[in-house]
Structures are given as structure tokens and as C-alpha cells.
C-alpha positions in Angstrom: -35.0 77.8 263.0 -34.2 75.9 259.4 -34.9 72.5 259.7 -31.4 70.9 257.9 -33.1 68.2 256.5 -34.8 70.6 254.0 -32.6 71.4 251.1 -34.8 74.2 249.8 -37.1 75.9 252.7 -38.2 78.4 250.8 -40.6 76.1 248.4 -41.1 73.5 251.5 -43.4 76.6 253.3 -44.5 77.5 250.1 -45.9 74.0 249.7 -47.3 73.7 253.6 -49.5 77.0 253.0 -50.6 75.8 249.9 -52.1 73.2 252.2 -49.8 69.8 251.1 -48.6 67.8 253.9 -45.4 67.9 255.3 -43.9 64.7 254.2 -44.8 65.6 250.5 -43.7 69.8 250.9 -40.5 67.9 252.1 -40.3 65.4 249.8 -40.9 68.1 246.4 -38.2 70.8 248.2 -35.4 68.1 248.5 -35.9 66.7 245.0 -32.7 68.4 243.1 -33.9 71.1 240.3 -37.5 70.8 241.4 -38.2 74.0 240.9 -36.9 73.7 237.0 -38.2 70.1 236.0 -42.3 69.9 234.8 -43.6 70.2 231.3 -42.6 67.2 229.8 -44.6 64.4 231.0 -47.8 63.1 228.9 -50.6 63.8 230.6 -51.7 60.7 232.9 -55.1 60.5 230.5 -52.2 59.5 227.6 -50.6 56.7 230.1 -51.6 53.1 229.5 -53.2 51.3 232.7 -49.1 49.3 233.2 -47.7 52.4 233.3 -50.0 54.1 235.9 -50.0 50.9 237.6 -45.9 51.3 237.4 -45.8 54.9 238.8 -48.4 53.7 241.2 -45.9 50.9 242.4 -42.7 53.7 242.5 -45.1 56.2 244.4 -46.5 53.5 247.0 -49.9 53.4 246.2 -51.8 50.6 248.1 -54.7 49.1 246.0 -53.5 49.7 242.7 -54.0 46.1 241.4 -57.2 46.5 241.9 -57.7 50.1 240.3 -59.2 51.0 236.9 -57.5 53.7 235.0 -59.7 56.3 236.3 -58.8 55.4 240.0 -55.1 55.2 239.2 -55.0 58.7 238.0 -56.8 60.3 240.4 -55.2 58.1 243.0 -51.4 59.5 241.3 -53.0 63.1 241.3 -54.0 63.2 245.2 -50.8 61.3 246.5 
């Protein structure tokens, strides 16, 4: 049965057998246009250290004070 709390199941089982978690399948298939956003983001490598530090914060990663900018990317990158 469809759980109602997923607005777009079909990518949320997608994202399960592609082996992501649950909570961040979910989170991905309920974002609105998901599907049709990507592509125009700088690569993270382009970012200064505040503004990883600042999509650390939004994304809640613990730590990220204390992070170089090699440990924030791939910190952002396996969230």
C-alpha cells in the first residue's frame, strides 16, 4: 500500500534500491520538481569553505566547524 506521506513513490523506491536511506529517498521524492531541478549548481570544489560551512548548517551536519574544505564536501556528498 502507498505510503501518503510520499508525494512521488515512484522515485522514493527508485532511490531505496539504489541503496539511500529511507529518510533521504523520502526526503528527495517530496521535494517539488525534483525530478526536473540539477545542473546548475557549481561544483562543491568551486564553493568557498562559508558557503560549504553554510549548506553544511541548512543540511544539519554536526562537526562542520571543525571541518576543512575537503571534509565538508565529502561530508555534503554522503549526507
Amino acid at each position: 500500500m502507498p505510503d501518503p506521506r510520499i508525494k512521488n513513490e515512484k522515485q522514493y523506491e527508485a532511490l531505496v534500491k539504489k541503496g539511500y536511506s529511507k529518510e533521504k529517498s523520502a526526503r528527495i521524492a517530496n521535494t517539488p520538481d525534483a525530478g526536473e531541478k540539477g545542473g546548475q549548481a557549481k561544483p562543491y570544489e568551486e564553493w568557498t569553505k562559508e558557503e560549504l560551512q553554510k549548506q553544511a548548517s541548512k543540511v544539519g551536519i554536526q562537526g562542520r566547524s571543525y571541518m576543512n574544505k575537503k571534509s565538508l564536501i565529502d561530508s555534503l556528498r554522503n549526507n
